[in-house]
C-alpha positions as protocol buffer text, in pm:
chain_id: "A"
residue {
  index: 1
  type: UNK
  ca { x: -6223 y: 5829 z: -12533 }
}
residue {
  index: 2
  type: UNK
  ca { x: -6048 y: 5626 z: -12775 }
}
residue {
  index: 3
  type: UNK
  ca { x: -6255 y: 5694 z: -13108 }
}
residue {
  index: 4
  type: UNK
  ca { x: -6058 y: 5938 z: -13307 }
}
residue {
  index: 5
  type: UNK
  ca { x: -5733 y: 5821 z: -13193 }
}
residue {
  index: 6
  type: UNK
  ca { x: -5827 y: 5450 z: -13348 }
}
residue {
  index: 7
  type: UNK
  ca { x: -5925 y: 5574 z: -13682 }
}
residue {
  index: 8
  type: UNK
  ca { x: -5570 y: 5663 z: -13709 }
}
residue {
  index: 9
  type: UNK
  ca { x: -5465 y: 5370 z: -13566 }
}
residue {
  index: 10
  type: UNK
  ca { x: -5318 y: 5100 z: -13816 }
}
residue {
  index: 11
  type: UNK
  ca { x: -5466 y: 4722 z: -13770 }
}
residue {
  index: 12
  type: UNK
  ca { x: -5227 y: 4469 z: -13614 }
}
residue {
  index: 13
  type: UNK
  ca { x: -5138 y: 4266 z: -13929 }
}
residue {
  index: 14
  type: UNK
  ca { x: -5031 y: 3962 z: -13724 }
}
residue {
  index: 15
  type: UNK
  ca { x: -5005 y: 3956 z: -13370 }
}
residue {
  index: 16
  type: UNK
  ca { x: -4868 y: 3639 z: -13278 }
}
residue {
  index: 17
  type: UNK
  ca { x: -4622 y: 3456 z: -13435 }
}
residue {
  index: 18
  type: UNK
  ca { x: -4719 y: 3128 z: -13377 }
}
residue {
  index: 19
  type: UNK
  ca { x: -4409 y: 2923 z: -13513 }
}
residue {
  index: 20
  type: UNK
  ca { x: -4190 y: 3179 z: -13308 }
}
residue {
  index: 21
  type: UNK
  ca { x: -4378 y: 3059 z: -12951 }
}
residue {
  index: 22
  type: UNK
  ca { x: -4365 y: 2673 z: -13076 }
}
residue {
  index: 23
  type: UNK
  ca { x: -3952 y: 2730 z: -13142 }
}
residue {
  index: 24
  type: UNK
  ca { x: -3893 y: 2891 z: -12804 }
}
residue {
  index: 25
  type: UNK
  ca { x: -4105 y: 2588 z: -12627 }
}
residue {
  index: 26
  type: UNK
  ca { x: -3939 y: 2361 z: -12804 }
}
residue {
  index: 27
  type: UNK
  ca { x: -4256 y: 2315 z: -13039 }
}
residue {
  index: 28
  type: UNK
  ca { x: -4491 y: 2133 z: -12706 }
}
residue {
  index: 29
  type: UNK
  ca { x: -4858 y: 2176 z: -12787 }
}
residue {
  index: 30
  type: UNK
  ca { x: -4924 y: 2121 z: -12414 }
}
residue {
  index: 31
  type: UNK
  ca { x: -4698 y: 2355 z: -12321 }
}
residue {
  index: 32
  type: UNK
  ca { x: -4763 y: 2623 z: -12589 }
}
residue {
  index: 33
  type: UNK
  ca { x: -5132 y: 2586 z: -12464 }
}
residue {
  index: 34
  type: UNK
  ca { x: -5067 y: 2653 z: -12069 }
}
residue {
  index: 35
  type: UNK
  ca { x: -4834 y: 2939 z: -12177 }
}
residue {
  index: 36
  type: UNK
  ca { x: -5115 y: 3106 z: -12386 }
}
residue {
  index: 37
  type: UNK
  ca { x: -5380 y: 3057 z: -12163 }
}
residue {
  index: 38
  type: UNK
  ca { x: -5180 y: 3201 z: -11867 }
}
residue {
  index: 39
  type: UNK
  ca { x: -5131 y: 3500 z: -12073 }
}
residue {
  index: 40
  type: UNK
  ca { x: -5463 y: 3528 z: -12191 }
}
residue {
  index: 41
  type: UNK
  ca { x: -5571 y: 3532 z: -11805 }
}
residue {
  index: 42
  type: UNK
  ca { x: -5301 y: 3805 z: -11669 }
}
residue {
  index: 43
  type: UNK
  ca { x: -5363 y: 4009 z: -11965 }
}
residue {
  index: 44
  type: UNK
  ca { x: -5707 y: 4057 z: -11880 }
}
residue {
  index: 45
  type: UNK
  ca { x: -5646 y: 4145 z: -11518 }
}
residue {
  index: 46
  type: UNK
  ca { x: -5381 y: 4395 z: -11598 }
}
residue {
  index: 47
  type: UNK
  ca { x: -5587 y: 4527 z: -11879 }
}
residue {
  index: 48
  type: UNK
  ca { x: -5817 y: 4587 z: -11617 }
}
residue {
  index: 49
  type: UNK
  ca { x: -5563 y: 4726 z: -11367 }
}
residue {
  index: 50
  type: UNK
  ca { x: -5437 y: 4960 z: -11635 }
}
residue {
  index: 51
  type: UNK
  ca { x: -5815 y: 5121 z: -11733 }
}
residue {
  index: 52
  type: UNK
  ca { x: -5891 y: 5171 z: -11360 }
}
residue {
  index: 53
  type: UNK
  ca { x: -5556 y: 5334 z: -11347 }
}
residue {
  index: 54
  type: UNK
  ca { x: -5623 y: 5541 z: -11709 }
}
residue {
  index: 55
  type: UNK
  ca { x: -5951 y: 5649 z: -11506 }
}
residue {
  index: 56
  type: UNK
  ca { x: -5793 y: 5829 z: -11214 }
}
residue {
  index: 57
  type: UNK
  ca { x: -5476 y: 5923 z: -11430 }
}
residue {
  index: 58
  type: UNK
  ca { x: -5251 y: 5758 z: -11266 }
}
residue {
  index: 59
  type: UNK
  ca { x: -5020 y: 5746 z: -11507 }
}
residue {
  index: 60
  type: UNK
  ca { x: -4753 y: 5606 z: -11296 }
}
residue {
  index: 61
  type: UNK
  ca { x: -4956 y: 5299 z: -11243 }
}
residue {
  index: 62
  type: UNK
  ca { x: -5042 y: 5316 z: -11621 }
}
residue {
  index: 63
  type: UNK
  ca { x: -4655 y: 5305 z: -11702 }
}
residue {
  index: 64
  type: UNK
  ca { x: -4608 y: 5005 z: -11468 }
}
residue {
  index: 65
  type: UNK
  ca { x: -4871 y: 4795 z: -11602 }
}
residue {
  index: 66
  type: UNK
  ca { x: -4774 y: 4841 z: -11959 }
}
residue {
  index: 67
  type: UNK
  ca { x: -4404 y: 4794 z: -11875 }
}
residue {
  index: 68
  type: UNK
  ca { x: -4565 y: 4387 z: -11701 }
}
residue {
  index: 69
  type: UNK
  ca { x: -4782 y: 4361 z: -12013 }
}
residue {
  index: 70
  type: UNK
  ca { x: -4521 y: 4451 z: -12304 }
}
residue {
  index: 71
  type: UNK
  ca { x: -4265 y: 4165 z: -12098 }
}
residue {
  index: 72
  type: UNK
  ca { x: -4607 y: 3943 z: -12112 }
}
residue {
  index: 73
  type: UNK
  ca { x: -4635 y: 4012 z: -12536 }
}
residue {
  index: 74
  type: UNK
  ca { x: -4296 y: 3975 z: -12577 }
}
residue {
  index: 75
  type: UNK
  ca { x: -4258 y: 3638 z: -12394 }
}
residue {
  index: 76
  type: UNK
  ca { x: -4555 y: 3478 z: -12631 }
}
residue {
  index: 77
  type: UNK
  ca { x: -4397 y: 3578 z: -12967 }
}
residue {
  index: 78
  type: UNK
  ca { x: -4620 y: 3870 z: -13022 }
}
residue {
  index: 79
  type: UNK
  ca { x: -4358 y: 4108 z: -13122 }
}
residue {
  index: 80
  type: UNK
  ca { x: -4543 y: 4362 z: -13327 }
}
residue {
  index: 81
  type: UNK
  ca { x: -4786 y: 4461 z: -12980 }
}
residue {
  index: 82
  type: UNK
  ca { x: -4487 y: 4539 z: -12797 }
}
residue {
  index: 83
  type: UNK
  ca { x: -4395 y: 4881 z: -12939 }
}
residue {
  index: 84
  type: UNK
  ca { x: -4763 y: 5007 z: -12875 }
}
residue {
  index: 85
  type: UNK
  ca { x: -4697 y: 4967 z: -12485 }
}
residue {
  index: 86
  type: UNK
  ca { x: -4349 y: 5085 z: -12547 }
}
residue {
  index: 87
  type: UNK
  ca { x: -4505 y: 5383 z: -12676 }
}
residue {
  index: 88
  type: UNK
  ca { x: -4833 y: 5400 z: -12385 }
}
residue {
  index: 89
  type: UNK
  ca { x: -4521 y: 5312 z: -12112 }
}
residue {
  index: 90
  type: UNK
  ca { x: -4304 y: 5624 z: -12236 }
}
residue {
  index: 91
  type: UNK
  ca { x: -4602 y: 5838 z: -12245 }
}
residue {
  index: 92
  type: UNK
  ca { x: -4762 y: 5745 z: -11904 }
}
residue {
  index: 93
  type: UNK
  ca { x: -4408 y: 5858 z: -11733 }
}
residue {
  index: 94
  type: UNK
  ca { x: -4438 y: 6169 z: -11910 }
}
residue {
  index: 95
  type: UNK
  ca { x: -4768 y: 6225 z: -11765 }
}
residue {
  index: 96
  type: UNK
  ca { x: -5032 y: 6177 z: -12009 }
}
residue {
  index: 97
  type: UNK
  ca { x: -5124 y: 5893 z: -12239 }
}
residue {
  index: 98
  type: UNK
  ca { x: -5457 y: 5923 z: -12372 }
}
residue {
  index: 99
  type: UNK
  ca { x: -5402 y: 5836 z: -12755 }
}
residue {
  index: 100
  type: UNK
  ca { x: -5103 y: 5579 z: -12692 }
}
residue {
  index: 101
  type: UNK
  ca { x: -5354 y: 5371 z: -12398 }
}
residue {
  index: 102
  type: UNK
  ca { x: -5611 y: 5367 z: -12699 }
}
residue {
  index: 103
  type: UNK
  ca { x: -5343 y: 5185 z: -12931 }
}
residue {
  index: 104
  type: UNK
  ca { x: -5257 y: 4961 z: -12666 }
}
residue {
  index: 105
  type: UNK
  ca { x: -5575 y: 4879 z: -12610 }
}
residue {
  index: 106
  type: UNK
  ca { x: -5676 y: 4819 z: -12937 }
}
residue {
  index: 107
  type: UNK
  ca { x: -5364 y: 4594 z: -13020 }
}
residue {
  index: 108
  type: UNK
  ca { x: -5414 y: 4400 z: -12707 }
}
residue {
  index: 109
  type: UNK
  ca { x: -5777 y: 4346 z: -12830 }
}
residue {
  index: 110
  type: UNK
  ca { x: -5681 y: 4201 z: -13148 }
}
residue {
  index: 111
  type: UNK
  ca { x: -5416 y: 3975 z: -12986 }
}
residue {
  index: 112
  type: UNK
  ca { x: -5658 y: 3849 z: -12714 }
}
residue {
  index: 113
  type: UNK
  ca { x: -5908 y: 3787 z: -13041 }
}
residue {
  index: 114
  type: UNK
  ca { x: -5650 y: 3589 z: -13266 }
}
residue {
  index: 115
  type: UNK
  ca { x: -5548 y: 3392 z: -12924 }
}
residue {
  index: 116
  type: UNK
  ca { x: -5883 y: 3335 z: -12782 }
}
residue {
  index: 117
  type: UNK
  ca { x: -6011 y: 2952 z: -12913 }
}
């Protein structure tokens, strides 16, 4: 499904801004680490949520899901993922969201990959 849209799809440079998340925490290591592993956990379940949803086309649920996730991005400093699901949100209300649900996808990846230990 996603194949040709992702070839045309430019690689997250730098997902996470690190020194951004440690600023708004007030720079905790604890605390920066129960933040990103609570994200890293929701983001796979409405990952999930959202492909299940992608499967039937329900777009609405789509929309919903990437309106939680780009909140979820935003609140750990990863500022260049949330236009993606800006984009897949806007799209899904309109109906159809093939191509944008790919870049989402593949953004989301690449955060979960620079995030994961």
């Amino acid at each position: 499904m996603c194949g040709a849209a992702l070839a045309t799809f430019l690689r997250v440079s730098s997902p996470f801004d690190l020194r951004a998340l440690r600023a708004a925490l007030g720079d905790d290591p604890t605390l920066v680490a129960d933040v990103v592993a609570i994200y890293l956990a929701s983001e796979q379940e409405l990952s999930a949520t959202m492909r299940a949803a992608a499967a039937r086309e329900d777009w609405g649920e789509v929309a919903r899901v990437a309106h939680a996730l780009r909140g979820a991005v935003l609140a750990i400093a990863a500022m260049d993922i949330a236009p993606a699901l800006h984009e897949l949100e806007v799209s899904a209300r309109n109906g159809t969201a093939t191509e944008p649900l790919c870049h989402a996808l593949y953004a989301l990846g690449e955060l979960r990959s620079s995030l994961s230990p």
